[in-house]
C-alpha positions as CSV (number, residue, x, y, z in Angstrom):
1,X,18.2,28.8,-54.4
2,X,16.1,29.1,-57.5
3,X,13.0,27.5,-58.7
4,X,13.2,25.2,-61.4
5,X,9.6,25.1,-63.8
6,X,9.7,22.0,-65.7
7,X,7.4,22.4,-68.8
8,X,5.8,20.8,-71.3
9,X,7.0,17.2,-70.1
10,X,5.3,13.9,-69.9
11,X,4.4,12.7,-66.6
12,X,7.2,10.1,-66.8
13,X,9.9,12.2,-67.8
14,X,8.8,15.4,-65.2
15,X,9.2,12.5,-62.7
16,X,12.8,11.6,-63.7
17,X,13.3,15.1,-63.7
18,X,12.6,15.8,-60.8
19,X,14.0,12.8,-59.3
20,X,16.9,13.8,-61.2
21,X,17.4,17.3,-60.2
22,X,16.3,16.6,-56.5
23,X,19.4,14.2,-56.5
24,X,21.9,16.9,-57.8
25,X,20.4,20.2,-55.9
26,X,19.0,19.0,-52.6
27,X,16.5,21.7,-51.3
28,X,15.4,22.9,-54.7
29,X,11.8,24.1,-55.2
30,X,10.2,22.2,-58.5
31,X,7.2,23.5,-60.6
32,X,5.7,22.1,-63.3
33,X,3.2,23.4,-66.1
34,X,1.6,22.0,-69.3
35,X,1.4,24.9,-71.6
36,X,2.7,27.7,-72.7
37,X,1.1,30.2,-71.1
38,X,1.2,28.2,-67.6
39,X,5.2,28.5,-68.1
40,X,5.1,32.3,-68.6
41,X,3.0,33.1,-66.4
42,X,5.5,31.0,-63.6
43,X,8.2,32.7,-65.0
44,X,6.8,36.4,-64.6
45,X,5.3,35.4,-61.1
46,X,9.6,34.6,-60.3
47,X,12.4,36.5,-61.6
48,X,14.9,34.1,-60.2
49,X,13.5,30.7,-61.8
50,X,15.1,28.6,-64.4
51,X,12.5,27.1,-67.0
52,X,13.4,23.5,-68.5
53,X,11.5,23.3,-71.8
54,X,10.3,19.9,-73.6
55,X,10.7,20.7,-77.2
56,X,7.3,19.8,-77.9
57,X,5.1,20.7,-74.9
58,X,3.5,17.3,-74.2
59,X,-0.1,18.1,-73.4
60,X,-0.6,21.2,-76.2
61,X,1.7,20.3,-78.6
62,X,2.8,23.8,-78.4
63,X,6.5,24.5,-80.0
64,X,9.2,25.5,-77.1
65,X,11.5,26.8,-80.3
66,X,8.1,29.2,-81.6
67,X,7.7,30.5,-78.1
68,X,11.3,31.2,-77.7
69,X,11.7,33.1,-81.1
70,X,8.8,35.2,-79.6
71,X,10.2,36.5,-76.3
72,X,13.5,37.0,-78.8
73,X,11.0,39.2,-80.8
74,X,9.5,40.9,-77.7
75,X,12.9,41.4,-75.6
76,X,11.3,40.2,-72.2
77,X,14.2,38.4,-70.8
78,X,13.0,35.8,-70.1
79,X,15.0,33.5,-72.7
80,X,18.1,33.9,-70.9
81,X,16.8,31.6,-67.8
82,X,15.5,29.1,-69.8
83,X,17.1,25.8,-71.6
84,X,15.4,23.8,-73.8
85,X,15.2,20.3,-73.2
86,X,16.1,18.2,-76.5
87,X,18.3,15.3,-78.3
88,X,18.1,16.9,-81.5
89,X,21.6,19.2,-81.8
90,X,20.3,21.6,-84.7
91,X,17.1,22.7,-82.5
92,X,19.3,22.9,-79.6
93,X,21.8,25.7,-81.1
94,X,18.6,27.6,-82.6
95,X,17.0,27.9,-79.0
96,X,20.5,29.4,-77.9
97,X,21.6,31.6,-80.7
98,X,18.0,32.9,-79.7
99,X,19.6,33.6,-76.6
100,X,18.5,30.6,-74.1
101,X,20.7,28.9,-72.0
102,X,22.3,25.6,-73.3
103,X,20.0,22.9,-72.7
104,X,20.4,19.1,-72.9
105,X,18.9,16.0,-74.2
106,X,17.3,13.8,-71.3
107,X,19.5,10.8,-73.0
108,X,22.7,12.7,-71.7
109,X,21.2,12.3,-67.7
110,X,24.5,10.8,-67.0
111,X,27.0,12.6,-68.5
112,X,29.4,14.1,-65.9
113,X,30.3,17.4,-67.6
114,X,26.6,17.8,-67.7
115,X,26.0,17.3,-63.8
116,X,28.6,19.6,-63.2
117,X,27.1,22.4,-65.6
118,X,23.9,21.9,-63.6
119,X,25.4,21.9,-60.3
120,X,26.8,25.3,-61.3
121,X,23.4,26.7,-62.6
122,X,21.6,26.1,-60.1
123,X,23.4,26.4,-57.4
């Protein structure tokens, strides 16, 4: 089973998060970083985690969408296990033309298509 790195969230939403997640994926191993560089450096440490991005990394105020047009520009791979976390549709579809996976807003937690397509990634 993979990791899943939560970055860039709030205290309060990494703990629905993970409360979240832990409900859906028993078992699964949760990270969390604060900036930009804590997230890549997870990700390059393991080739098998996923990366849930805030949109605006909490703590930095780093840009998810800036970061991921970089590792477009630089080929690295590592936008294809990554989703970025947001409620705005129009940043959403830029993070995966880029080439990320489809993300979600954290108002759709209880959408049932969206369990489903978790389920599936994960698992």
């Amino acid at each position: 089973m993979p990791t899943l790195i939560l970055a860039g969230h709030c205290g309060a939403d990494t703990g629905i998060l993970r409360r979240w997640v832990a409900g859906l994926v028993p078992g699964i191993e949760i990270k969390t970083c604060s900036s930009v560089a804590e997230c890549q450096q997870l990700l390059e440490q393991d080739s098998q985690a996923l990366a849930w991005v805030n949109r605006i990394f909490d703590h930095t105020g780093e840009s998810a969408l800036d970061w991921m047009q970089e590792l477009a520009a630089s080929k690295s791979g590592f936008l294809a296990r990554m989703a970025l976390i947001t409620n705005y549709d129009d940043v959403q579809q830029q993070a995966t033309t880029l080439g990320a996976m489809p993300g979600f807003g954290k108002s759709g937690l209880r959408n049932a298509e969206l369990i489903q397509r978790i389920q599936a990634t994960i698992r």
